[in-house]
C-alpha positions in Angstrom: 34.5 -21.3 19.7 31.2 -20.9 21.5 31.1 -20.8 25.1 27.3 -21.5 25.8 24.1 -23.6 24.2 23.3 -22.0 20.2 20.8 -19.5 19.5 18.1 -20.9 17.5 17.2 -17.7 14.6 14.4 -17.3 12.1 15.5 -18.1 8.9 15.8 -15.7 6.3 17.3 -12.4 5.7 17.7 -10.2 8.6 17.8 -6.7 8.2 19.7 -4.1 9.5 18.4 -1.8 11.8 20.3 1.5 11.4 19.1 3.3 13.5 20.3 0.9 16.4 23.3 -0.2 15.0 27.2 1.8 15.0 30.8 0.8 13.6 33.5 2.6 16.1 37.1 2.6 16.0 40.0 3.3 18.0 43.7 3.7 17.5 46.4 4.8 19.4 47.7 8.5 18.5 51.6 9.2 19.8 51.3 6.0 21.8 49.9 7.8 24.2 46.1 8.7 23.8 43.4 6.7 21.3 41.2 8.4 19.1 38.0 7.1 18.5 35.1 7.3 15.5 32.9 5.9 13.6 31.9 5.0 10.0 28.4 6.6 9.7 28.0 4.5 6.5 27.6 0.4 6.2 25.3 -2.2 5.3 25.1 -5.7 6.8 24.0 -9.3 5.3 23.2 -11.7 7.6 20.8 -15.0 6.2 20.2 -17.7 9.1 19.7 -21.1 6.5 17.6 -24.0 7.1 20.5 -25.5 9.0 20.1 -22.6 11.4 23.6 -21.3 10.7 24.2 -17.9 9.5 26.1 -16.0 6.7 27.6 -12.8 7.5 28.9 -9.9 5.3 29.4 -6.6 6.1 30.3 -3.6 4.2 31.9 -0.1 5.7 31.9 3.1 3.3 35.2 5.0 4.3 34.3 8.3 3.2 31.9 7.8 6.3 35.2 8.2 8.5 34.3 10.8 11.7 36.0 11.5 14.7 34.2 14.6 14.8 37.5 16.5 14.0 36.8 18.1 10.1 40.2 18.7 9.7 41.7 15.3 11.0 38.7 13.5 9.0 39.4 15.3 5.6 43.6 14.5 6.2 42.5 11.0 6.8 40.3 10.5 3.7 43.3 11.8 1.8 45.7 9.5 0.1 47.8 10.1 3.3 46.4 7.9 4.7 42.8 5.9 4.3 42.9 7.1 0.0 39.0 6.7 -0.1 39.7 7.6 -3.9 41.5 4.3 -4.3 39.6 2.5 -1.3 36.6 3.2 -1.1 35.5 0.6 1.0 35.9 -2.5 3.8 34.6 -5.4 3.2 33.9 -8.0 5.7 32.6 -12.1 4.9 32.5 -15.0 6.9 34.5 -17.9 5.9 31.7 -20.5 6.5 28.5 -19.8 7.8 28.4 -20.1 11.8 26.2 -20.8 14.6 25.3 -17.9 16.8 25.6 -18.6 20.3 26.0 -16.6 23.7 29.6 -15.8 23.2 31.8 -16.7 20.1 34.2 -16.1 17.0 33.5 -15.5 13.5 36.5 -16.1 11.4 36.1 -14.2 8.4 38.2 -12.2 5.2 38.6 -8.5 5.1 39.4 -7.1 2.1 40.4 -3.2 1.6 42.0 -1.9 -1.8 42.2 -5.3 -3.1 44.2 -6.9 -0.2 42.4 -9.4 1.4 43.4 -11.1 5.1 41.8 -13.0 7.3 40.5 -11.2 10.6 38.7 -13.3 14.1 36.0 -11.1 15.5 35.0 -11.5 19.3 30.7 -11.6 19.5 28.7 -11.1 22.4 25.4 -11.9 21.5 22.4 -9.6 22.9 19.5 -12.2 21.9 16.2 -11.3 20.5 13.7 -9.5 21.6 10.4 -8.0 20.3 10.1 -3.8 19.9 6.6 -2.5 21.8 7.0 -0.2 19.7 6.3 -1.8 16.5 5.7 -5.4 17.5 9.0 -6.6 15.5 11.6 -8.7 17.0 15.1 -7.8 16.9 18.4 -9.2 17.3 21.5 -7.3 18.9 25.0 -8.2 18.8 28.4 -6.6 19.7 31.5 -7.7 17.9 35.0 -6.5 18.2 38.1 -7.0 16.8 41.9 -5.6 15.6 42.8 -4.9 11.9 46.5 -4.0 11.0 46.9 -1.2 8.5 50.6 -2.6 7.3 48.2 -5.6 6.3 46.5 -3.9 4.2 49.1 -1.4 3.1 47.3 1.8 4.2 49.5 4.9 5.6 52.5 2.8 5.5 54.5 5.9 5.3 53.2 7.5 8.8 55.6 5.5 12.0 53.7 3.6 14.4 55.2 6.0 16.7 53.3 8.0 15.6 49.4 6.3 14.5 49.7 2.6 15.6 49.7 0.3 13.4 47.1 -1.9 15.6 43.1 -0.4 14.6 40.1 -1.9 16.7 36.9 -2.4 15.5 33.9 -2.2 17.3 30.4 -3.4 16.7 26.9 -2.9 17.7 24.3 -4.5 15.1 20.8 -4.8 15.5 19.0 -6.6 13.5 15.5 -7.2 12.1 13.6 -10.3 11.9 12.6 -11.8 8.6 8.9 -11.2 8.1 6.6 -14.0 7.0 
């Protein structure tokens, strides 16, 4: 659903620009306090076509899990919970390619140890804008969302008393323009 006029992009291959970019999390410990983190590990597609509409793909490296905690991290690799062994990654693709706008939804697949769901992420577009630094133009764009861990059968042994079984997903990307 977009809310304001469409973005028009370069086309091409954007790249991501790490060094700008994060993937947090939160979830709900004891139903009383969230934790939060981040995966310190995940590559981005993202090719506007000729029709200006982009593809989207994303990919998160779990053993990239930090809350900052060593202890909790490590327990949360394990096959407690996450099983990075068995799981070693998120993987994130739009169903059909979309038109970026001020505000919208991209409807796209998750898939995490072979189970596969669909998942609606919330964008706020930041726009473009060009880097004095370096003279290349970037896009920004923040994107958030909820997975379910029953839905992908992770930790289904630990009570949602106890971890919730509701995880959200938040995004900051910045990308790079395609070069000429």
């Amino acid at each position: 659903m977009t809310t304001s006029a469409e973005t028009a992009l370069k086309t091409g291959s954007w790249a991501l620009d790490t060094a700008h970019s994060s993937v947090g999390f939160t979830v709900r410990h004891l139903g009383i306090s969230k934790v939060r983190g981040r995966f310190n590990s995940f590559e981005t597609g993202f090719v506007v076509d000729e029709s200006g509409s982009a593809t989207i793909e994303a990919t998160i490296y779990l053993d990239s899990f930090d809350t900052g905690n060593e202890d909790r991290d490590a327990h949360v690799r394990s096959a407690d919970l996450l099983d990075v062994e068995k799981r070693p990654t998120l993987h994130f693709k739009v169903v059909e390619p979309v038109r970026v706008a001020e505000d919208f939804e991209v409807t796209g697949e998750v898939t995490l140890g072979g189970v596969t769901r669909p998942v609606t992420l919330d964008v706020e577009w930041g726009g473009v804008q060009e880097n004095p630094g370096d003279g290349k133009r970037r896009a920004g764009f923040a994107a958030s969302g909820t997975l379910k861990r029953s839905d992908f059968d992770v930790a289904t042994a630990v009570p949602t008393a106890m971890l919730s079984d509701k995880i959200g997903i938040d995004l900051d990307i910045q990308l790079l323009e395609p070069e000429d």
